[in-house]
C-alpha positions in Angstrom: 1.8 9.1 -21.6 3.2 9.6 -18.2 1.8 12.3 -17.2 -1.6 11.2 -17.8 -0.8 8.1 -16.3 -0.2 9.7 -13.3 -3.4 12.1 -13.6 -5.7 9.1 -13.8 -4.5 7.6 -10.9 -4.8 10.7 -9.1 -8.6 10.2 -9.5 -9.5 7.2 -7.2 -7.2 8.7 -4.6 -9.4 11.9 -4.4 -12.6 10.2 -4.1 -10.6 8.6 -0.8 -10.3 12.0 0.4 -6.3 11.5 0.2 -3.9 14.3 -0.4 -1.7 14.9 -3.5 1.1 16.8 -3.2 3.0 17.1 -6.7 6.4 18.5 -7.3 6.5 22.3 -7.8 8.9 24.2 -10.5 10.9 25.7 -7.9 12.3 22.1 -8.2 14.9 23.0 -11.2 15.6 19.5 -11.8 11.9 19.8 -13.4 13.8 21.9 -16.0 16.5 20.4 -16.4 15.3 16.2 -16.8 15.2 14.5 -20.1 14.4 11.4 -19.1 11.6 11.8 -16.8 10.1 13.7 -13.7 6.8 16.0 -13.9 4.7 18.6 -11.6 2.8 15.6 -10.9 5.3 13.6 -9.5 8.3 11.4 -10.0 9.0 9.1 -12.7 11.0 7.5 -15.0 11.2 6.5 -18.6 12.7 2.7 -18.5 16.7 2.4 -19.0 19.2 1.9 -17.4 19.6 3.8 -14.6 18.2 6.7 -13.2 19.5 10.2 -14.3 21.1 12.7 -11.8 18.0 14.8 -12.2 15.4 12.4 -11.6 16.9 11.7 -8.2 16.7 15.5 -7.5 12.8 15.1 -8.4 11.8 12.2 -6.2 14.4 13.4 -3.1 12.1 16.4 -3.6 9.0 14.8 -3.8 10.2 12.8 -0.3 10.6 15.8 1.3 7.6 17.5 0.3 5.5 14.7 1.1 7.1 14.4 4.9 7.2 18.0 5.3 3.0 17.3 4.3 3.4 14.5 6.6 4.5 16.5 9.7 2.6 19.4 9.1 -0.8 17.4 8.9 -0.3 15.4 12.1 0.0 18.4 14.4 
């Protein structure tokens, strides 16, 4: 369910002309999550807390999107 969550809303972005920048499986967090965290971005399955890998995924995703970011604007 996630995932295709995340695909769908993918969708009205692109008709904006926005960019998506998902996370890549160089990310070994990707591989590593149980909880939640996909090529097509961060996420998390409700609990608690959030698991030691799923803060890998969305520092990655941060990064990735302000490396995007910078690279874009110049």
């Amino acid at each position: 369910g996630q995932e295709s969550t995340l695909l769908s809303m993918m969708l009205p972005l692109l008709h904006q002309g926005m960019v998506v920048a998902g996370v890549p499986y160089s990310e070994k967090a990707l591989n590593a999550t149980n909880s939640g965290g996909t090529p097509y971005g961060a996420s998390h399955v409700e609990s608690d807390s959030l698991s030691t890998e799923e803060i890998k995924i969305c520092q990655a995703q941060g990064r990735r999107m302000a490396q995007l970011a910078i690279t874009l604007s110049t």
